[in-house]
N, C-alpha and C positions, 0 to 999 in steps of 0.2 A: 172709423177714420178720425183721425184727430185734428185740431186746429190749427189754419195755415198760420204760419209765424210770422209777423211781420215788425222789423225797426223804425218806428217813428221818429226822424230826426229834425227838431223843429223849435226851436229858442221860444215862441212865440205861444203862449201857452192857454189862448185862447182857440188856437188855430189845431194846436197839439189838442186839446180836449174834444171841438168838435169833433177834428178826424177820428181819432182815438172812439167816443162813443158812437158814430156812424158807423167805423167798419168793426167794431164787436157787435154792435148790430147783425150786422149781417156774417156774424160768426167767425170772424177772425182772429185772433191772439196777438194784440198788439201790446209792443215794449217799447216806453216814449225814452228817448233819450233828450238835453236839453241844450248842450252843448257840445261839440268833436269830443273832447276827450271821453266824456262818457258814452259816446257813442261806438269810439272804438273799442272801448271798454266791455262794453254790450256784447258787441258785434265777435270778440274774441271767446266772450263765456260762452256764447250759444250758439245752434242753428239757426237759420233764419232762413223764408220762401222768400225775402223779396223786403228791398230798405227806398222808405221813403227819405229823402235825404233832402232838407234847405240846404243853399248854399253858403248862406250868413249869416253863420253861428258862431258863438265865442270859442273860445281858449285853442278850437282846431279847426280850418275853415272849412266848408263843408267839400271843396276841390281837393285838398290833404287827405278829409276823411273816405274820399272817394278812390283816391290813391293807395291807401291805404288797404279798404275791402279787395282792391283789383291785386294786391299781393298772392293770395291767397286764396281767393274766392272768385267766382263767375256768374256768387247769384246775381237775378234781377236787381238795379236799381233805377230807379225813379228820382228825378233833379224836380224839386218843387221849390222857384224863385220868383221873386221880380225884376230879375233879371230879365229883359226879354229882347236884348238883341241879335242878332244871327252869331256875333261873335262872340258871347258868352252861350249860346246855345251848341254852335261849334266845340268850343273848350269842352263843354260838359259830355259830349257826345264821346270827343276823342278821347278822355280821359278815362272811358267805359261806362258812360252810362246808357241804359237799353232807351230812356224815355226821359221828356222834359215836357215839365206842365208848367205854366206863369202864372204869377198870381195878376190879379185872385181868378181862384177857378170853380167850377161846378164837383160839388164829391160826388153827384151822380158821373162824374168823368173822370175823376180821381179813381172811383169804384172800377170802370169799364178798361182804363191802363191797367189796374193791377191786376184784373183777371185776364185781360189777352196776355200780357208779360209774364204771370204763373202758366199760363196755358202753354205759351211756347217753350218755358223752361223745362217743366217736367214733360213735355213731349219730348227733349233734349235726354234729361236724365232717365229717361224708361226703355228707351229706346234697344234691346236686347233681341236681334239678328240670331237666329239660330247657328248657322253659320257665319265665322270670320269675313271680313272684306277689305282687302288692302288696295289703294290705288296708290301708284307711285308715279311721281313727277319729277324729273331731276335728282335732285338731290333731297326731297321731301318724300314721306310715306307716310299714309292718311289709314289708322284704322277705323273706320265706319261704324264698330262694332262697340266699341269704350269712350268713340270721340276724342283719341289721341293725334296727335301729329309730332312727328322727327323729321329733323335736318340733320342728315348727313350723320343719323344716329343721338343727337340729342333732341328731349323734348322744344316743343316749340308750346306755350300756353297761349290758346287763342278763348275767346268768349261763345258764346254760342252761335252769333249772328256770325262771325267772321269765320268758325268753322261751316258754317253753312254753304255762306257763298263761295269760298275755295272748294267743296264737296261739288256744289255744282261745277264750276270749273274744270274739275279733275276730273267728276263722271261722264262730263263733255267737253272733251276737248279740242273739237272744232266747231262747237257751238260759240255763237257772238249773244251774251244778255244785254238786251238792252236794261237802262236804268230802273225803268218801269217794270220788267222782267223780273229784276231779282229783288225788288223791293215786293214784289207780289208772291213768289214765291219764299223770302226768307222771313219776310216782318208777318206772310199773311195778312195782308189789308189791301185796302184798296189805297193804290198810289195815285195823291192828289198834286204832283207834280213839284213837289218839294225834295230837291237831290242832293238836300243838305245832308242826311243822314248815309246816305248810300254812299258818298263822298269821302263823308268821315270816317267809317267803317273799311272803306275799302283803304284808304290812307293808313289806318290803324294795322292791318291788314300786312300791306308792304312793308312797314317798317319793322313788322315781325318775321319774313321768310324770306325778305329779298336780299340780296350784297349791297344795294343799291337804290334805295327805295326810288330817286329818281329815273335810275335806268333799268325798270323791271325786266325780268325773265320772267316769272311765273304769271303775275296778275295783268296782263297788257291792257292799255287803252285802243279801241277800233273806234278812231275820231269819229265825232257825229251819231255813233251806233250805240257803243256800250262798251263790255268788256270781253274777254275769251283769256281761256290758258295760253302762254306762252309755249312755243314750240321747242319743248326741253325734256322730252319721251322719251 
């Protein structure tokens, strides 16, 4: 098996050198980028399992560069800033990113995000059902099977975590998840009671399958409770 690929994107080239010789340490295949444009630059010539990305870097900010990956791509990223208010951790979450670390941080926890984050990607990408499985909802149809979703016949591109939660959703559809429910079930962890992310996702979420993202059909809120599919069978 070969070496996981990862983008290092990080102006900061002391910061860039420790990570850098830490995680080839520990066997991983890292490509430092220094600023946006070389990173989109990178990011376009090659595969990659998973980008560590600062947010405040020159010539392309690292919210652009991150816009950018989400064109195209659904792998893992990683927001590593000192930024550390809710509403730039917000930002960076809706924008697509899977995880956000503040500086400064432990790379023993820098280490432990990037292998639960490869962990649940390629559980995503392996994923090969002998059999087909379609669920349909309204006007959406979910195959299980390639991790596709259509509206009304066009693709719909969701991330891994937002196909997850809809999945559960559509495989129960009179089940009510509460917050803690599906953060335990889609992130795999344990939920310490932060419903920043589950929020954000599920936001990100609506404003890709609904007509309406404030008057949803598919993804409802059960005030007090959590969420349930919408009654659209």
């Amino acid at each position: 098996m070969g070496q996981t690929k990862i983008l290092l994107v990080e102006d900061d080239t002391e910061i860039s050198e420790m990570l850098k010789n830490y995680l080839t340490a520990e066997n991983y295949d890292v490509v430092c980028a220094f600023d946006g444009r070389e990173a989109c630059r990178l990011f376009e010539a090659s595969e990659f399992s998973l980008v560590l990305l600062d947010l405040m870097i020159p010539k392309i900010s690292g919210m652009d560069v991150m816009q950018q990956i989400r064109k195209s791509s659904v792998v893992p990223v990683i927001i590593l800033s000192a930024k550390d208010t809710e509403a730039d951790k917000t930002m960076g979450l809706a924008l697509g990113a899977d995880d956000y670390i503040t500086k400064p941080f432990s790379v023993v926890e820098v280490l432990a995000r990037i292998r639960a984050n490869i962990r649940r990607a390629t559980q995503y990408g392996h994923t090969a059902p002998v059999m087909p499985s379609i669920l349909e909802a309204g006007d959406l149809s979910m195959n299980v099977t390639d991790y596709t979703l259509t509206k009304k016949g066009r693709r719909v591109d969701l991330t891994a975590k937002e196909f997850e939660i809809l999945k559960l959703l559509m495989q129960n559809p009179k089940k009510v998840y509460t917050k803690e429910q599906l953060y335990s079930l889609v992130w795999k962890d344990v939920y310490y009671g932060d419903e920043n992310a589950v929020n954000v996702h599920i936001s990100r979420l609506r404003n890709k399958i609904e007509e309406d993202s404030r008057n949803p059909r598919y993804v409802i809120t059960v005030w007090g409770i959590g969420y349930k599919l919408g009654d659209v069978l």
